[in-house]
C-alpha positions, 0 to 999 in steps of 0.5 A: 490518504490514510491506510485503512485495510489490509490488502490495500496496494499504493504507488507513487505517481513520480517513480512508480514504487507500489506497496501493498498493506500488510499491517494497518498503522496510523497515517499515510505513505509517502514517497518521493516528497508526494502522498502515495496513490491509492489502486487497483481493487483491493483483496484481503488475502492472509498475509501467509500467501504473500511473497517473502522480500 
């Protein structure tokens, strides 16, 4: 599944990583050999609100 909107969140069904969509590229994510799954709803916040890693 490619990443199509800011805001979007994707976990991985085999370790439960989950990233959020801070900028849309080309592509789709992948972790531990396996195409993350799109979840949960989807906000479009701006990217200033988000918490510094």
């Amino acid at each position: 599944m490619a990443v199509k909107t800011v805001g979007e969140h994707y976990r991985c069904n085999v370790c439960g990583n989950e990233v959020k969509v801070i900028k849309v590229g080309r592509g789709s994510l992948f972790c531990c050999g396996q195409e993350m799954s799109l979840f949960g709803a989807t906000e479009q916040k701006p990217v200033d609100d988000e918490i510094p890693v």
